[in-house]
Phi, psi and omega in degrees: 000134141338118158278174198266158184281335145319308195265352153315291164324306188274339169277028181246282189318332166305296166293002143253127178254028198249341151266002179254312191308310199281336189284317214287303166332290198307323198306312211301331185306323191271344161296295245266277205311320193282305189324302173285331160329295200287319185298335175251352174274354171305296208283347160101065190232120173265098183312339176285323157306353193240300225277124184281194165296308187290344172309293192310350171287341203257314211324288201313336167277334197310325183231134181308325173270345161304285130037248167339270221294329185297304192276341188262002160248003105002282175278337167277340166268028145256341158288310174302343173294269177014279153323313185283313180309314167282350170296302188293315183237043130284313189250088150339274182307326188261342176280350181263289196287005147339261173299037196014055222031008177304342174296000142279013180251132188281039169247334190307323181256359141298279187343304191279354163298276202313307194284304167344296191290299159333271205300341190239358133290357207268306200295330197283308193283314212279343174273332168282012188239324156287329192279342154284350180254325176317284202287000179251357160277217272332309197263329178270015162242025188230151202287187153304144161223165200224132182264142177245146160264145153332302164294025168097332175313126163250147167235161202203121204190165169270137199271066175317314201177179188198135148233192180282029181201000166223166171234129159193139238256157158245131256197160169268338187248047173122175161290146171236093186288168184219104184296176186267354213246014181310028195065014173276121202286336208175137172245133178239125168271138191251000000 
């Protein structure tokens, strides 16, 4: 059988690994925004207000399970490319009544991108929607810290997250942001 001018495109992309290393970054980048998109709307805070260029580039180092979630679906959706491809043109035959001989129609293999492409934003978002209900029981079970101002003033909270230009705390009577560059003399865990 003919490969498809798709699966073509991804053994071209594949085979440089110097354009897969900069795809496999963007990728991590666009995780890292969505992770945090969800770790902080748990908390009602929308992170695209705060958040520079540079949170999201570092985002994918900021937390280790972003990291770990990034490289391991990665590699496991180059095996499944991987797999399907060795499927298709070792078993012919077992890969048509698979797919239900539909693999003999040129339409089959868009139709099988396309439900691909669904199902694996579906997984990027239901997960990235636990690792944000994950991460706001974290934070409402973890102790207090207590920020001092120069001028003497303290606030005192559960520590959601940081960016470079803000802190923020959860509080019992809502969230706080706090910028960083307020003068704040000192953080204390309490």
């Amino acid at each position: 059988m003919k490969e498809t001018k798709t699966s073509q495109l991804i053994d071209k992309v594949l085979g440089s690994f110097q354009v897969f290393l900069t795809l496999s970054y963007l990728f991590a980048i666009g995780i890292g925004m969505l992770f945090n998109y969800y770790k902080y709307n748990y908390f009602g805070i929308n992170i695209f207000d705060y958040a520079s260029v540079f949170d999201f580039l570092i985002a994918p180092f900021a937390d280790f399970r972003i990291l770990s979630f990034t490289l391991l679906t990665l590699i496991v959706t180059y095996l499944l490319f991987a797999f399907d491809n060795f499927w298709q043109k070792r078993g012919p035959a077992s890969y048509a009544r698979f797919s239900f001989n539909l693999v003999r129609f040129k339409w089959y293999q868009n139709v099988k991108w396309s439900f691909f492409l669904i199902i694996f934003i579906s997984y990027l978002i239901l997960v990235a929607q636990g690792y944000g209900k994950l991460t706001h029981n974290e934070v409402s079970n973890q102790k207090h810290i207590a920020v001092h101002y120069i001028e003497g003033q303290s606030e005192l909270g559960q520590l959601i997250g940081k960016t470079s230009d803000m802190l923020f705390l959860n509080q019992k009577t809502g969230v706080i942001a706090i910028p960083i560059s307020s003068m704040v003399k000192s953080i204390q865990i309490k």
